[in-house]
N, C-alpha and C positions, 0 to 999 in steps of 0.2 A: 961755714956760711949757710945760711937758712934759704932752703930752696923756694926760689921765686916760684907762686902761683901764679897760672895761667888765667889772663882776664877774662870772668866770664862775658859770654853773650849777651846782648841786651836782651830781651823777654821780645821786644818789638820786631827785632829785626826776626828772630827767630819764627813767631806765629808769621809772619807776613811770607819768608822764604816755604813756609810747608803749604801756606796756602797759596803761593806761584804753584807750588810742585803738583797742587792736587787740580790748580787748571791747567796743568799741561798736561795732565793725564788725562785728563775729562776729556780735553780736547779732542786727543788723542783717539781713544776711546770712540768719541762721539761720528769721529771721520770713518773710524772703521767699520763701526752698526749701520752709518749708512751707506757706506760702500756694499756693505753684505747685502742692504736690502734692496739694495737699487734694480730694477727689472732685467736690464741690459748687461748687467754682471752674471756672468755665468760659473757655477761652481758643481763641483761632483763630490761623492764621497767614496773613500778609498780605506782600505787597511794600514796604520803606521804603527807600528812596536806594537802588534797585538787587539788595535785598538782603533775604531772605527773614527775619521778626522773627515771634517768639510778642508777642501785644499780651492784652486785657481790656480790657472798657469799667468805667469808674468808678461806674455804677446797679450792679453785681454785685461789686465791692468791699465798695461801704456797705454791699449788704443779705449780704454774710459774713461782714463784722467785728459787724454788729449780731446777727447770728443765731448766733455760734459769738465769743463775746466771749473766749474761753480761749487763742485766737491769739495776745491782744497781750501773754499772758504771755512768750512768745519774746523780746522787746523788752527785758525785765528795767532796768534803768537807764535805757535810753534811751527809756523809755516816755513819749508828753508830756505836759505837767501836766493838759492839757484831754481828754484820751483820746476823743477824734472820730476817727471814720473820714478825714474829712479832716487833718486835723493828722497822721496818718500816713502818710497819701502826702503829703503836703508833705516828710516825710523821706524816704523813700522816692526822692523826687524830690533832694531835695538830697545825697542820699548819689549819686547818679547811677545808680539800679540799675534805675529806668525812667525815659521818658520819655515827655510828650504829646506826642499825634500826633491828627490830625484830618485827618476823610475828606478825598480829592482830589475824587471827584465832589459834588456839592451838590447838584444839581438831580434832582427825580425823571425818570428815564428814561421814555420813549413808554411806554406799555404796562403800567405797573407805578400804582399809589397811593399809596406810601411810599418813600421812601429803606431801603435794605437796613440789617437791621440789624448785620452784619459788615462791611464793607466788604473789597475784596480789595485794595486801594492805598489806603495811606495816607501823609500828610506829617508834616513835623514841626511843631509848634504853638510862634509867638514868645512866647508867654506861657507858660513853666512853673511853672503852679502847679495844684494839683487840683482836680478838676469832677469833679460827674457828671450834667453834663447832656451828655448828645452828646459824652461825652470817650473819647478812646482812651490806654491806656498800654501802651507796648513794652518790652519787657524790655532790657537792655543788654547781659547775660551767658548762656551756656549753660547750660543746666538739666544737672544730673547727671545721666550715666547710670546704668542701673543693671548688675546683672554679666551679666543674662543678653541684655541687647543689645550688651554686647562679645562674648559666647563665640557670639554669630550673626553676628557684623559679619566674623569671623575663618571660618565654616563657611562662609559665604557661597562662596567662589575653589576652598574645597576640593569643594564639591559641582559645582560649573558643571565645575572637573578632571575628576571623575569624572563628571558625562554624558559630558565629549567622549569618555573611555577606555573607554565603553563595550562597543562590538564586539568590544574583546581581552579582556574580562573573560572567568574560566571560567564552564565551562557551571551549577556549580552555585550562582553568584555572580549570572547572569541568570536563572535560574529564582526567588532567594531575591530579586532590586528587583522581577521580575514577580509575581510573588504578593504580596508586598509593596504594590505599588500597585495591586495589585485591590483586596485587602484593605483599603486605606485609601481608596479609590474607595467600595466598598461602605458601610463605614462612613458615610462624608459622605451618601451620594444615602438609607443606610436612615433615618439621622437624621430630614433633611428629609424625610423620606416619612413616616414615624412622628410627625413633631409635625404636619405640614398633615394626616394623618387624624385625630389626635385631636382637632385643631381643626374639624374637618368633622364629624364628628359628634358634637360638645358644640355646636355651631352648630347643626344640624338638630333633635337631639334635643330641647334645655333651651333654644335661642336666644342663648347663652353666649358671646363673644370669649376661648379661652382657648389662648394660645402658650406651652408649655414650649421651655425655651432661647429666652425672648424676643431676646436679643440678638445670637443665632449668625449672623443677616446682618447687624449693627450694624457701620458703616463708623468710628468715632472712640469706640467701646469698649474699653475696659481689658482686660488678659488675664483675671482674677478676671469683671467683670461678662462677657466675653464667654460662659464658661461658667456662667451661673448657670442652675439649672434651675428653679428653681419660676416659675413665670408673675405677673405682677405684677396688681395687684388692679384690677378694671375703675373705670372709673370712672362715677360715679352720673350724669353727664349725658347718657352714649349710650343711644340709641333700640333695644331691642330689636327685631329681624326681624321683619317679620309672618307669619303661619303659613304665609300661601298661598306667600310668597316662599321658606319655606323646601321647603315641599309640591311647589313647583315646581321645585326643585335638588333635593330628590331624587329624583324622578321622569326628570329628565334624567339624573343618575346612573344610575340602574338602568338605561334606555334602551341608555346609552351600554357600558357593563359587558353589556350582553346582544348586542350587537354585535361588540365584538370577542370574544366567548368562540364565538360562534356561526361569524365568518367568519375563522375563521381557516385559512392556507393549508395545503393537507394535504401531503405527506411528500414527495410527487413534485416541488412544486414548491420546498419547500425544499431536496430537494438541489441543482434544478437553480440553485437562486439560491447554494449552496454552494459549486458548481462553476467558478461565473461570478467569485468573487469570492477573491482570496487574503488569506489571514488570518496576521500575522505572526509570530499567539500560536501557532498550529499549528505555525509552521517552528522556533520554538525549543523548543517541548516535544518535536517528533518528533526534532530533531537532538541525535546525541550524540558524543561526542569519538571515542569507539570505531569509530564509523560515521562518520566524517567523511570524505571524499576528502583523496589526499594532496597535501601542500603543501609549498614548498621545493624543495629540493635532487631528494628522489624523485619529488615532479611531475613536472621536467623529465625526470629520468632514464626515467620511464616515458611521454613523449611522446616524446624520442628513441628511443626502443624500440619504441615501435610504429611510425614514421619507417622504420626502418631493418628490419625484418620482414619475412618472404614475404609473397606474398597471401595464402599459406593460413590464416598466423597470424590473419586476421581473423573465418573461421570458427571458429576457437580460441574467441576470444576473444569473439564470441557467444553462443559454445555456455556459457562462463564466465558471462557477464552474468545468461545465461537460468536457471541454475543457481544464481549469485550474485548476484543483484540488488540496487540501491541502495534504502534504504530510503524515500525519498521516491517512486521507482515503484512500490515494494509498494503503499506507502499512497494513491496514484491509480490505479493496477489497481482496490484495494481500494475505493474511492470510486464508479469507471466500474461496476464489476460492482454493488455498490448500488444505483446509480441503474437502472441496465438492469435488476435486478429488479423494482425497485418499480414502473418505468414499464410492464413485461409485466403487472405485477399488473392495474395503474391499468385498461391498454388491456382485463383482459381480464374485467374488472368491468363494465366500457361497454359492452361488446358480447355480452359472454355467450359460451354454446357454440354456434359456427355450424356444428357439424357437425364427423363423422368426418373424419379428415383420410386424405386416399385415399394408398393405397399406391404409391409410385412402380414398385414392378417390377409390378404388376398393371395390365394394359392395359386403357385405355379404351377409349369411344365411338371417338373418332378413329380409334384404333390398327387397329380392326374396320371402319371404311370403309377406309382406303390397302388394308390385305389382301383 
């Protein structure tokens, strides 16, 4: 007997079943991206096989889906009949889009009371199914990026270029990153200088904890929260300062503020600390293309030239210097005769008028015994 063929599928039903499958995955899919992006979901990254994994413990699963229940709208068809946080990651887990994992260390460490609650290694767990006692879940997939960590992932080679081509940049392209990076210097040190006084004296004054731009040293902060500026609201269990404590910060305040305003070194000795030390900012604001020494080709040709010169030529060319001077000598001439004044002043403040100064062609005591 002639073996019976199996009846094929219809064409219809078959596109219709891959296109169910490919929205349950989307779905799928789409619940998970926004679970990862969600603010209030908190995740760490850990070591698993070798290999660096964004994970979540399953206590901070339950209490997001119980607390923002709007989530498991994403889910759309694939939502389960019993809508538990666990029955969700049970999918989750069967779709393969995490995985448990449970900590490598177990034992609490010398020194410590509790096992850590991140752990930084973690294994894979033979039971996959969802917990959230003590459970970890690792992501299987890359989180999206977004546009503007591509368009720095790409500036990144082109800036590290441009430090090394520095030196040949023109002069008014190092004038414009040097100001530039004061200017952004500035900014950062006035910031932080501007919120720790306003916190110092809402501290002293009212007894207050209160930091604008709380987040601007936050290490695993958002772009948005890193700038937020309003200060976040104290909370009612901390112990306000006692008076004397603050009586006594500011008291060393002022102390301290009345010392450096008072000992500060006078004029003489800042040149001389001037003098002793070179400043790199100096040589590029003093240097200009127009005043540059020459380079190339007319360098050499003007060392072979003085090479090849009388002796006399070198008087020449003294007398040139002395009349046409390099601007970096003006401007230490200019520096030396500073100091030499201010230091005549200093010495002549200290000692006062010791008297006439005698005239050399007018003969002394001396002069009148030899005669």
């Amino acid at each position: 007997m002639a073996k019976r063929k199996p009846a094929d599928r219809p064409v219809e039903d078959v596109s219709g079943s891959t296109k169910a499958a490919g929205k349950e995955v989307d779905s799928v899919k789409s619940f998970a991206d926004k679970l990862r992006e969600h603010k209030e979901f908190e995740s760490r990254w850990a070591v698993l096989l070798e290999a660096r994994v964004e994970y979540f413990r399953g206590k901070d699963f339950v209490e997001l889906l119980n607390k923002s229940p709007e989530l498991k709208d994403a889910l759309k068809d694939e939502r389960p009949a019993d809508d538990t946080p666990e029955a969700i990651g049970n999918l989750l887990l069967k779709r393969k889009l995490v995985l448990r994992c449970a900590r490598v260390v177990r034992t609490v460490r010398p020194g410590k009371k509790k096992l850590s609650k991140w752990p930084a290694r973690i294994e894979l767990c033979p039971d996959q199914v969802f917990s959230e006692d003590d459970a970890f879940f690792a992501w299987t997939y890359e989180r999206r990026r977004p546009l503007w960590q591509t368009i720095l992932s790409f500036s990144v080679p082109i800036v590290t270029l441009a430090c090394c081509l520095f030196p040949i940049f023109p002069h008014w392209c190092k004038l414009a990153v040097l100001y530039f990076c004061l200017a952004f210097l500035a900014l950062i040190f006035g910031v932080l200088f501007a919120r720790w006084a306003v916190f110092y004296i809402m501290w002293i004054v009212l007894g207050k904890r209160v930091w604008f731009f709380p987040n601007i040293l936050a290490e695993e902060a958002t772009l948005s929260e890193l700038f937020k500026f309003w200060p976040e609201k104290s909370k009612g269990d901390e112990t306000p300062p006692k008076r004397t404590t603050r009586l006594a910060f500011a008291l060393l305040t002022a102390a301290s503020l009345w010392v450096v305003f008072h000992h500060v070194p006078d004029e003489a000795a800042r040149a001389r600390y001037h003098k002793k030390v070179s400043n790199i900012i100096d040589e590029v604001l003093v240097w200009k293309p127009n005043l540059a020494a020459l380079t190339g080709n007319s360098a050499r040709e003007n060392i072979n030239a003085n090479e090849t010169a009388p002796s006399d030529s070198g008087a020449a060319e003294s007398s040139a210097d002395a009349v046409h001077p390099e601007p970096h000598q003006l401007l230490e001439d200019s520096d030396a005769l500073q100091e030499d004044l201010i230091e005549n002043s200093s010495l002549q403040e200290e000692s006062g008028v010791r008297g006439e100064v005698e005239d050399p062609a007018k003969p002394g005591k001396d002069h009148d015994a030899d005669l």
